[in-house]
N, C-alpha and C positions, 0 to 999 in steps of 0.2 A: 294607723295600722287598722285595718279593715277586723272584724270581730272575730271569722275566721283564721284567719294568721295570727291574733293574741291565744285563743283556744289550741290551736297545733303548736304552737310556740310555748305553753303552759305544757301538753303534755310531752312534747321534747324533753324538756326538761326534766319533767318528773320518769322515764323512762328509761332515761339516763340513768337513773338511781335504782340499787337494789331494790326488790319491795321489803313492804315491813314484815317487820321480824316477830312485832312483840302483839299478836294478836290483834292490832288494831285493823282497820279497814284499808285497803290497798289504794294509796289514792293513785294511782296509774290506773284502775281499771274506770275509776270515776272522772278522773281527765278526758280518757277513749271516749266514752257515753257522753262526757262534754261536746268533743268533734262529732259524733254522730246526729247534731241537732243540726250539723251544714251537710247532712248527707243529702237532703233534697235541695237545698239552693245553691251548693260547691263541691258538688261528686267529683270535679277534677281536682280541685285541692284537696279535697279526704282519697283521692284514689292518690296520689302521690305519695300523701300520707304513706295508708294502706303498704304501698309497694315498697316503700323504704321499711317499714317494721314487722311486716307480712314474713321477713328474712331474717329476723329478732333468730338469737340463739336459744334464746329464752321460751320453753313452751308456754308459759302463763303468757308471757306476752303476745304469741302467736295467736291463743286460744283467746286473748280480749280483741284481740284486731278480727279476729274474723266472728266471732258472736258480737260484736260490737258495731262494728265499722262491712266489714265485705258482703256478708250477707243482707247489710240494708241498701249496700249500694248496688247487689243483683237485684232486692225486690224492686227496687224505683228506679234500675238506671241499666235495666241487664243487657239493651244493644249495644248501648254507650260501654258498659263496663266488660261482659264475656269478653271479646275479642283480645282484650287485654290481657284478664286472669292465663287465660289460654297460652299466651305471649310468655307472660309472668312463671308459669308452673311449670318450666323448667329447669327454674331452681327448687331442688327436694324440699327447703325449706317453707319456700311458699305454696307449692304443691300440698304440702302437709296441711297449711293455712288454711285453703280452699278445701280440703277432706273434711274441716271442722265446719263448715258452712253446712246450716238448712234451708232450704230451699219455701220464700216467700214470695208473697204476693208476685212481680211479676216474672221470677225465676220459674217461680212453681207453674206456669201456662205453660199448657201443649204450642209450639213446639220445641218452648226454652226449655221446661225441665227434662225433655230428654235429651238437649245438649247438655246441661247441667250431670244429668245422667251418666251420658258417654264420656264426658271429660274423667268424673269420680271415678267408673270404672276403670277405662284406660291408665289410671293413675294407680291404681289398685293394680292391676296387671303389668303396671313398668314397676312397681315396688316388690310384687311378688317372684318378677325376675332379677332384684338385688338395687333395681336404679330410682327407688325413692326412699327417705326414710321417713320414719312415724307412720301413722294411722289411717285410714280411711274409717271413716265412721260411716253407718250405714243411715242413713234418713228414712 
């Protein structure tokens, strides 16, 4: 099993599971930050990842997939990867996902981050007409 596939296979797992209860440390968001170390050598395998938990019910889990995992795969992989989100944020829940993203390294270049931009906005404006839920955070 290649290192990546035991690392997504480890936080399956663990995300499966409530998180903890009793003040200890979440190891689901420590799993995430695990995969996030194939985010420069396996963006496709973390972007499936991504896509499949991106849709989590779970806010906490949305909110570690995308400080975790989406936003580093916009900073190092944003041609490879926008096209997709774009694709993807038509589910409210992921859309949501992508509102929690800030914008790095090469998201943040003119003239990705005002795609990055107009996607946030226009998402901001389909939820303030009833067709998304959760948040847009402003960057």
């Amino acid at each position: 099993m290649r290192p990546v596939d035991r690392v997504i296979a480890e936080a399956e797992r663990l995300l499966a599971r409530p998180p903890a209860s009793d003040g200890h440390i979440d190891l689901r968001w420590k799993a995430l930050i695990d995969v996030a170390d194939f985010v420069r050598s396996d963006p496709d395998d973390v972007w499936r990842f991504v896509l499949r938990w991106g849709t989590a019910d779970d806010d906490d889990v949305r909110a570690a997939i995308a400080t975790c995992l989406l936003e580093h795969l916009l900073e190092h992989h944003f041609d490879r990867t926008f096209p997709l989100v774009e694709d993807a944020v038509s589910n409210p829940r992921f859309a949501d996902t992508f509102c929690l993203c800030w914008k790095f390294g090469q998201s943040d270049r003119p003239p990705n981050a005002g795609r990055f931009d107009r996607l946030r906005k226009e998402l901001a404006e389909r939820r303030a007409r009833g067709g998304v839920r959760g948040g847009v955070q402003s960057a």
